[in-house]
C-alpha positions in Angstrom: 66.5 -76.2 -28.3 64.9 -77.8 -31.5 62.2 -75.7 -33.2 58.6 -77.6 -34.2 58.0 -78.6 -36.9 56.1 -76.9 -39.2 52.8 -78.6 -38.6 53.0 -77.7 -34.9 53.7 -74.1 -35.1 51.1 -72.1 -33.6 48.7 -70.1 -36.4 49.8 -66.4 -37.0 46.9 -63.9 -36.2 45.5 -61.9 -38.1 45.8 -58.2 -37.9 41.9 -56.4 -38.4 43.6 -52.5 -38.5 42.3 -52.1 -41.5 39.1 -52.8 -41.1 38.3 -50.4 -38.1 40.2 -47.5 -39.9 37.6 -48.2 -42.7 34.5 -48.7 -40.1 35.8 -45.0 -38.4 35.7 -43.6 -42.1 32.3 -44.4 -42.5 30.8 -43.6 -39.1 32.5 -39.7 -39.4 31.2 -39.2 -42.7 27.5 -40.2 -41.7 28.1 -37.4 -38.6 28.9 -34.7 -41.0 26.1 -35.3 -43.3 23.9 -35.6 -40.1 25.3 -32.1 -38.9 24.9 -30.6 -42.2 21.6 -31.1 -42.9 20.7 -30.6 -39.2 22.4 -26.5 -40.0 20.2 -26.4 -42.5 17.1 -27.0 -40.8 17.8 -24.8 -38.3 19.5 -21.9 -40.4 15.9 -22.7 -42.6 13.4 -22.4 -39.5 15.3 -18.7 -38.3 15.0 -17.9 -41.3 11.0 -18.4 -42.4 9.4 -19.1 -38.6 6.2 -18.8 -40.1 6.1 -21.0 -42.7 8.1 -23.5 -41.3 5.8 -23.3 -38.2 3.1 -24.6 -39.8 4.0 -28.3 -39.2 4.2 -27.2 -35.0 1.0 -25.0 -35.5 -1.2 -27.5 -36.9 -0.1 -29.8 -34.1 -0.6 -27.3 -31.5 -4.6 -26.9 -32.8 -4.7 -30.4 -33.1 -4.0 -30.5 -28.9 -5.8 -27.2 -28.5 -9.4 -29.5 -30.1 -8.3 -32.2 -27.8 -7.8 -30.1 -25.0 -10.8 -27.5 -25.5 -11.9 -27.6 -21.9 -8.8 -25.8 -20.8 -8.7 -22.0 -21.0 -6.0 -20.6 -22.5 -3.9 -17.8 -20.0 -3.6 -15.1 -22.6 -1.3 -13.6 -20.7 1.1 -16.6 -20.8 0.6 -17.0 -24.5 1.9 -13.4 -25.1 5.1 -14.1 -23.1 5.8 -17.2 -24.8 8.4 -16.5 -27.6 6.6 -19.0 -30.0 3.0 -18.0 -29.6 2.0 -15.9 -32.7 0.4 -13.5 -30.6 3.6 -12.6 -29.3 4.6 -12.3 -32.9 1.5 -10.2 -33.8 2.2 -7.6 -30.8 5.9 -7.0 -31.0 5.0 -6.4 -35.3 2.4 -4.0 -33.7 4.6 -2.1 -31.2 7.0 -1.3 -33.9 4.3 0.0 -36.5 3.1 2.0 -33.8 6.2 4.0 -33.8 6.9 4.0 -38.0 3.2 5.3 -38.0 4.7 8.3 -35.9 7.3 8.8 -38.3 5.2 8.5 -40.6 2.8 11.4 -39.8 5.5 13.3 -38.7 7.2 13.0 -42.2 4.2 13.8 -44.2 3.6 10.5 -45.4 0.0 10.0 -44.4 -0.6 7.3 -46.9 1.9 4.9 -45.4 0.5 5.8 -41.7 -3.1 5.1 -42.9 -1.6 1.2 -44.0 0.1 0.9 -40.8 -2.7 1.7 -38.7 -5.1 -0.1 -40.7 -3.0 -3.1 -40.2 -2.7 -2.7 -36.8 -6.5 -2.6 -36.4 -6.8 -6.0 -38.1 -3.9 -6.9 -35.2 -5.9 -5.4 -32.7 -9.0 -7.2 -33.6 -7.2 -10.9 -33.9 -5.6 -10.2 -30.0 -9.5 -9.3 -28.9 -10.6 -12.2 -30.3 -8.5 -14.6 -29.1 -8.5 -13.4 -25.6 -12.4 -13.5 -26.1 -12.5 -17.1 -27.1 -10.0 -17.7 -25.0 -8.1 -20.1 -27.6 -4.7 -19.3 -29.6 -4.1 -17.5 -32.8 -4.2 -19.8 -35.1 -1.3 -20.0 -38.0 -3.9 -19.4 -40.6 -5.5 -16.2 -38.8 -1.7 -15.1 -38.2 0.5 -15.5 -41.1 -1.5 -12.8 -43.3 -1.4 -10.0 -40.6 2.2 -10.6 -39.8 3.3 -10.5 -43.4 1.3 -7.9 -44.2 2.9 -5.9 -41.2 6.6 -7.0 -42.1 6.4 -5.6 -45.6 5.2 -2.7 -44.6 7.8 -2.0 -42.0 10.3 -2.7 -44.7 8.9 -0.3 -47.1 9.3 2.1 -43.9 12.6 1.2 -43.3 13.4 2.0 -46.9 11.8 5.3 -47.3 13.9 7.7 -44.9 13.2 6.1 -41.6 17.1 5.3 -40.2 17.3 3.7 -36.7 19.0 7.3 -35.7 15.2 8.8 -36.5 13.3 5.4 -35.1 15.5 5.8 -31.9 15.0 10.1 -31.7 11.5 9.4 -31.9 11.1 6.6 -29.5 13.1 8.6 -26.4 10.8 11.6 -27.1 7.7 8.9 -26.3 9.0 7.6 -24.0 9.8 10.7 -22.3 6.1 11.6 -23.2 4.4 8.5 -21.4 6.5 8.6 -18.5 5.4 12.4 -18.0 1.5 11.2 -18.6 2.7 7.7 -15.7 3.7 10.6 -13.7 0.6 12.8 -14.0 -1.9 9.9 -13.3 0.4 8.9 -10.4 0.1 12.7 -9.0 -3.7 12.6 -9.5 -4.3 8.9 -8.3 -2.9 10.0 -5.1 -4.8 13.6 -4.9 -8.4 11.4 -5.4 -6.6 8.3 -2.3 -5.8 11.2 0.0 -9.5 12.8 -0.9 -11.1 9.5 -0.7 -9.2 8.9 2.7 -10.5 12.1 4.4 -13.9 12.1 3.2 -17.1 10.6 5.4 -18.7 7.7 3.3 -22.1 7.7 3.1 -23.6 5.8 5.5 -21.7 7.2 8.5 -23.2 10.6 7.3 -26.5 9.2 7.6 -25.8 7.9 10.9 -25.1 11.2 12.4 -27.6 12.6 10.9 -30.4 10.0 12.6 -28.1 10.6 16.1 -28.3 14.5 15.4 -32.4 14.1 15.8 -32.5 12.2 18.3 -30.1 14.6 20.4 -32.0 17.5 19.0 -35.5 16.3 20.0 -34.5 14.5 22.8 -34.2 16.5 26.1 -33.6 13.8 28.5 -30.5 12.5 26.8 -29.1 16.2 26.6 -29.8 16.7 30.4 -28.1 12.9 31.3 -25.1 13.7 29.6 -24.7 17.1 31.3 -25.6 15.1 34.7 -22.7 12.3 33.8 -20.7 13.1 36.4 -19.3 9.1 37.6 -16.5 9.3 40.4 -15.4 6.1 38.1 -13.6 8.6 35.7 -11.0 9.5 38.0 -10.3 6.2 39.8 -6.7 5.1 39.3 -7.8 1.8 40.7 -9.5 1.4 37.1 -8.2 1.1 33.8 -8.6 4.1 31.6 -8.6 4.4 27.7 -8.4 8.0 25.6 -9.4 8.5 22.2 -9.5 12.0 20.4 -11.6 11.7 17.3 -14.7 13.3 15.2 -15.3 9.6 13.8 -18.3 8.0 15.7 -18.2 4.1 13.9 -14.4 4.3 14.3 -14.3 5.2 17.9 -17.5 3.0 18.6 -15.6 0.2 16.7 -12.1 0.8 19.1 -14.9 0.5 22.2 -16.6 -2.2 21.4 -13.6 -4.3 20.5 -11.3 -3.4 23.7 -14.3 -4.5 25.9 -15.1 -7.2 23.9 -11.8 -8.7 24.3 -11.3 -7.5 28.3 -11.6 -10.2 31.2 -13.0 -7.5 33.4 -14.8 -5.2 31.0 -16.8 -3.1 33.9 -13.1 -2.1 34.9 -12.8 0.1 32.0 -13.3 3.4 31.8 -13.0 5.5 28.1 -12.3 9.4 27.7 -13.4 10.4 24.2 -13.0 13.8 22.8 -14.6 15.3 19.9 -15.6 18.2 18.4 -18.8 20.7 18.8 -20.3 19.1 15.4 -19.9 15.6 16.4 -20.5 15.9 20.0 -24.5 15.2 20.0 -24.1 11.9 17.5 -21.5 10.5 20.1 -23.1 11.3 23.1 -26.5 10.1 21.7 -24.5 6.8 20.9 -22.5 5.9 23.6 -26.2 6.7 25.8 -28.4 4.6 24.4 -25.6 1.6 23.5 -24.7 -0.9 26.3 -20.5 -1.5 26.3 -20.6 -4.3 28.7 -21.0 -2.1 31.7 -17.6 0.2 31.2 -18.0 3.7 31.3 -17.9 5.9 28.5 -17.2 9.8 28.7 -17.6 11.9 25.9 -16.1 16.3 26.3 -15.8 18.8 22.8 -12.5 20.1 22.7 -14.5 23.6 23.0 -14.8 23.3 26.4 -11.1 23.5 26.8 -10.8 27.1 27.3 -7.3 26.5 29.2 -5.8 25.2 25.9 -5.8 29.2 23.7 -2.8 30.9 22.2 -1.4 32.3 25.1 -0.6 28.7 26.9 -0.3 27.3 22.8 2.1 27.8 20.9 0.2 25.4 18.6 -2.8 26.8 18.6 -1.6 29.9 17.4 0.4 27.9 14.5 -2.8 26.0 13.4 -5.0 28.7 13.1 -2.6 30.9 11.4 -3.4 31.6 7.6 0.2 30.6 6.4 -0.1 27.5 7.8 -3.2 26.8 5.8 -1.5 28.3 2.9 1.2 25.7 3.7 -0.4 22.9 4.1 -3.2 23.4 1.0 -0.8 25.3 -1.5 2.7 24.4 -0.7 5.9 26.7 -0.2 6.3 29.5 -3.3 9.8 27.8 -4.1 8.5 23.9 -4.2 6.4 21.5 -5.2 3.6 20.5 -2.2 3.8 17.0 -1.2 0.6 15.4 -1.7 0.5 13.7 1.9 0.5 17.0 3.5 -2.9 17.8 1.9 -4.5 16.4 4.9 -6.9 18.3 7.3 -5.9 16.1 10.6 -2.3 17.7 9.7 -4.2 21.3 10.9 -6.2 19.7 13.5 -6.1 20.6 17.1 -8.2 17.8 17.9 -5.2 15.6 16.6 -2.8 17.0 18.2 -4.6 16.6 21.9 -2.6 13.8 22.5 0.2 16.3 23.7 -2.4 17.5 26.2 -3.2 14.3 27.9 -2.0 15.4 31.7 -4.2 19.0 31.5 -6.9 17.1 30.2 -6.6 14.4 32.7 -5.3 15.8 35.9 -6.0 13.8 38.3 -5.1 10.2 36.2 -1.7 8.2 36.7 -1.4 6.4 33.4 -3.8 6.1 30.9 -3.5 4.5 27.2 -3.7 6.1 24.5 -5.9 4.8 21.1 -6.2 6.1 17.6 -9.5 5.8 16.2 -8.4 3.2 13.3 -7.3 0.4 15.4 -8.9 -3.0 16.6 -8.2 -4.2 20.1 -8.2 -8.1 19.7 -6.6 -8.8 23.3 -7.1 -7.8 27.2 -4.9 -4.5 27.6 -5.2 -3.9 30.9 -1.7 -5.7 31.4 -0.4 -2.6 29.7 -1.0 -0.6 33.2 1.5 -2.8 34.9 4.0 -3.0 32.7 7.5 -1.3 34.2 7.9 1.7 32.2 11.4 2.1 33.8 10.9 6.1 34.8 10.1 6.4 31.4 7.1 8.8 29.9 5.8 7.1 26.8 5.7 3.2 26.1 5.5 2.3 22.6 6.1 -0.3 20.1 9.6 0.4 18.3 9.7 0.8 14.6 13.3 0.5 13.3 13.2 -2.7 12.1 11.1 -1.4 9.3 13.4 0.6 6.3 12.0 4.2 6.8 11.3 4.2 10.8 15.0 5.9 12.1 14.6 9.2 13.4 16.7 10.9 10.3 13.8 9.9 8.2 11.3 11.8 10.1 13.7 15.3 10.8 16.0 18.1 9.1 18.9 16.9 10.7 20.8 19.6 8.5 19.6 21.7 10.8 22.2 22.1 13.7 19.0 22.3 16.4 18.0 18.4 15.2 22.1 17.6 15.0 23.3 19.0 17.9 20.5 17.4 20.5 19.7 14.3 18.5 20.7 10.7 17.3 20.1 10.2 13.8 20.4 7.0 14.5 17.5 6.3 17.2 15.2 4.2 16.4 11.4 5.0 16.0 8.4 3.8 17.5 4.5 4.6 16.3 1.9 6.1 17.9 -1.5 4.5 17.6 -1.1 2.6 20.9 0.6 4.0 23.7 1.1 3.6 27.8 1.5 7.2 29.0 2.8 7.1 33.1 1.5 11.1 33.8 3.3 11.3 36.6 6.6 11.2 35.3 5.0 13.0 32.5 4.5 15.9 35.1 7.8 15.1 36.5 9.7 16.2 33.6 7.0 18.5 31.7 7.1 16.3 28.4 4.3 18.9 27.7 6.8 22.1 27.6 9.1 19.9 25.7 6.6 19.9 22.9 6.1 23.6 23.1 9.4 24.2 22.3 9.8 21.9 19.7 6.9 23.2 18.3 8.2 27.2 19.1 11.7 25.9 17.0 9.6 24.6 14.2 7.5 27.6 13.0 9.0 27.8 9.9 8.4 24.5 9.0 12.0 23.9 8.7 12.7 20.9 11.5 9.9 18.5 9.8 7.0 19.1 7.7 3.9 17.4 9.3 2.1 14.8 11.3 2.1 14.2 15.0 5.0 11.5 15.0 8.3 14.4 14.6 7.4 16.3 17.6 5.9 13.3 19.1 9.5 11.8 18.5 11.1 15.1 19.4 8.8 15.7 22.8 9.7 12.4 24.1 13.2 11.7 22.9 14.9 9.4 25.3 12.0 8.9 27.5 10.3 6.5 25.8 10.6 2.7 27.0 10.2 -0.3 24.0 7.2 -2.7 24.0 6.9 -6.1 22.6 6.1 -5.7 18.9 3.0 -8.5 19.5 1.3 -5.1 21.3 1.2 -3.3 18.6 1.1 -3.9 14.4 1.1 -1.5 12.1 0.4 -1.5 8.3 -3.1 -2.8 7.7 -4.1 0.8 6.0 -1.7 0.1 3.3 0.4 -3.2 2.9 -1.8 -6.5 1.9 1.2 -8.8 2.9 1.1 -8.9 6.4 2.0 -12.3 7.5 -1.2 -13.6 9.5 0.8 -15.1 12.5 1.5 -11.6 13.3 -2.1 -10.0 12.7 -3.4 -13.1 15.4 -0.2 -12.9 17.7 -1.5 -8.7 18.0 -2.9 -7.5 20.9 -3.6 -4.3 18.9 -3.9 -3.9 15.0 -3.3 -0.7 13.3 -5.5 0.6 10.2 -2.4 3.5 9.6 -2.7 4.2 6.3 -5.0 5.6 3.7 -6.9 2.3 2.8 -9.4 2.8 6.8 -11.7 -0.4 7.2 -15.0 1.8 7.1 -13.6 2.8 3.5 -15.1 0.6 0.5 -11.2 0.5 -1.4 -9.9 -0.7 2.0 -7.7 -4.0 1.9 -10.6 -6.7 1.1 -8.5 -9.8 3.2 -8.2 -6.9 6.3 -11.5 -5.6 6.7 -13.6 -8.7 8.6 -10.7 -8.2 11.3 -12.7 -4.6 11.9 -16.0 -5.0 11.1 -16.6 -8.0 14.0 -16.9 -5.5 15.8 -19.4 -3.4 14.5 -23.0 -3.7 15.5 -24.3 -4.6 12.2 -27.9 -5.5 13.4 -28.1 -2.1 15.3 -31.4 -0.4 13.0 -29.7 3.1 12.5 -26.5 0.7 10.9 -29.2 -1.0 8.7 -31.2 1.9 7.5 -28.3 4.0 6.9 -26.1 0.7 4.7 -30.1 -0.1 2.8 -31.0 3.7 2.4 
């Protein structure tokens, strides 16, 4: 084959290597400068973050003038880590502890620049939190220098981080000892504040007390109260066992108030000789929507004395008060025990509810610190299964198994018992007396009671023997019945609190108590007569 000829030979092209090798060149070169003098900014801003601040401080004011209307969260500016405030208190938190050193040392002089200092500190954080605006660079810078140097010169005295650390664990050690001292007393002045009468329900017993004293006629209908209703097993009957008049007045009123046959009711209340008049005088002259109301003073139950009680003879024993008031020789007394329901009789009738009641089938039982938001008179025909005791369980909550409650290194609790079993609450409870009867639930308790005299099964409250008494006969409700933890945990979902037939104030925070939980207490007080004039007098006087 001929060639072309010269003329007609395609152009050779050109080869541009070269010139991207050269282009590459360039373009890393302007990437390093670019990285170094970006490491130097940042080495720069480490290294002085208050001067080189000043350019981000003046901008922040700039926005703070433009944005004046919106209060600053001091709070949030002291958590932020470029808020000068934050700067100002961690510069403060570590003078306060080269001050100690100081003192301790000898060196008074430097303590007396440190806490000086720190006083101009503390003054700048009152301010701003007062005005509600940032610390300004300007307001900051000489504080914070002032501060650093003298931290250095502390640091170079004779105060190593072996002596800063030493002397920070003994504070440390110190303010968790004072943490633990207010927690102790915090909970002595709850559990006083819990038992105590408030005010205004003194001065309602005391207005009742007159009446019943000067009144005659009332004192002769009450001993006349004699209604065949209160032992008809054809109507629904309630039992409450309490000295607190509003409380058990407030359980009345809302159970009938929620009833679809509220004349079908019947209410056993037992109190004490001191409180006796006020509630007879109250539940007298008060309409209930036509339910009947009796009121008996655990006085007039001779039957229940130390040679039927085994408890009575435990409660009015002197080391029992000793127990409960002083705590063993060889321990520390747990606060909660420092109660005077825990020593009680009246508390513990609920043990006592078939001599009491003789001639009644089933009755339910009601604490004085609950609200009745629905009809319970389904409750009397539920199935109890030959069961004694129907209650709402508690073991889906983390401290409501039966080992939490009992010594179950004891070999009478481990030999007889399930750790394991799940809890339930009293508060609200269907008692069927006849198999009550039937298997003496009431001896049970007596010898749990006989077993425990040394305190040495469980320590207090009416839930252990309650637990103990009616160990296997006790059949589960529906949790909607019965919800517990308004006297002491605010997060209570609301769907469950209106789902509840029954709403329990079990704690120390009690609605008629002014550090009750605030979003809890309307729930109780719809159902006190606010417009009745002793209730107005006594919240006015």
């Amino acid at each position: 084959m001929r060639r072309r000829a010269a003329d007609y030979r395609r152009p050779v092209r050109r080869r541009y290597s070269c010139w991207i090798w050269a282009l590459l060149g360039l373009f890393s070169i302007a990437a390093f400068l670019l990285f170094v003098f970006h490491h130097r900014q940042d080495h720069r801003v480490e290294q002085h973050p208050i001067v080189d601040q000043n350019a981000a401080g003046e901008e922040r004011n700039a926005r703070n003038v433009q944005v004046a209307h919106k209060r600053l969260n001091f709070t949030e500016d002291m958590l932020s880590a470029t808020s000068y405030a934050r700067q100002l208190s961690e510069q403060m938190t570590l003078a306060k502890a080269y001050i100690i050193i100081a003192k301790e040392h000898n060196n008074l002089h430097l303590a007396w620049q440190l806490s000086s200092k720190m006083r101009i500190g503390q003054s700048l954080l009152s301010k701003a939190a007062k005005r509600e605006e940032p610390i300004t660079l300007e307001e900051a810078e000489p504080v914070i220098k002032s501060l650093s140097s003298l931290i250095f010169k502390a640091q170079d005295a004779h105060y190593d981080i072996a002596t800063t650390i030493m002397t920070m664990k003994s504070h440390i050690q110190a303010l968790e000892e004072r943490a633990n001292a207010a927690t102790v007393q915090s909970t002595v002045f709850g559990q006083l504040a819990a038992e105590a009468l408030p005010k205004n329900l003194h001065c309602i017993n005391v207005k009742l007390v007159a009446d019943w004293l000067k009144n005659s006629y009332l004192q002769e209908l009450a001993e006349e109260k004699n209604s065949p209703r209160l032992v008809d097993n054809n109507l629904y009957h309630f039992c409450l066992f309490s000295d607190n008049l509003l409380a058990v007045s407030t359980v009345v009123n809302s159970t009938v108030s929620n009833a679809d046959h509220p004349k079908q009711l019947v209410f056993h209340v037992v109190t004490n000789g001191v409180n006796y008049g006020p509630m007879q005088v109250w539940f007298l002259i008060n309409d209930f929507k036509g339910s009947t109301i009796e009121v008996e003073k655990i006085e007039d139950f001779t039957w229940l004395n130390s040679s039927y009680s085994p408890l009575f003879n435990q409660l009015h024993e002197v080391d029992s008060w000793s127990y409960y008031f002083k705590g063993s020789e060889d321990s520390t007394p747990d606060l909660k025990i420092r109660n005077s329901k825990y020593i009680s009789l009246l508390n513990h009738l609920r043990f006592y509810i078939p001599n009491i009641y003789p001639q009644l089938e089933k009755v339910v039982f009601l604490e004085d610190d609950v609200v009745v938001q629905k009809d319970l008179t389904p409750l009397f025909s539920l199935d109890l299964h030959g069961n004694v005791n129907g209650a709402v369980e508690t073991c889906l909550e983390a401290f409501h198994r039966y080992y939490k409650y009992l010594n179950f290194s004891n070999p009478l609790i481990s030999s007889k018992i399930d750790p394991q079993a799940c809890g339930w609450a009293f508060g609200m409870n269907v008692f069927d007396l006849i198999a009550w009867r039937k298997v003496n639930a009431t001896a049970r308790f007596h010898y749990w009671q006989e077993s425990n005299v040394n305190k040495t099964l469980w320590r207090l409250g009416t839930l252990p023997p309650g637990l103990l008494a009616f160990y296997g006969l006790t059949e589960p409700l529906d949790r909607r019945w019965h919800v517990l933890g308004l006297g002491y945990d605010p997060n209570i979902d609301d769907r469950m609190i209106e789902s509840a037939a029954v709403i329990h104030f079990n704690g120390n925070m009690k609605p008629w108590m002014k550090f009750c939980i605030g979003r809890y207490r309307p729930l109780w007080e719809r159902y006190v007569n606010q417009t009745h004039p002793y209730l107005q007098d006594c919240v006015t006087s």
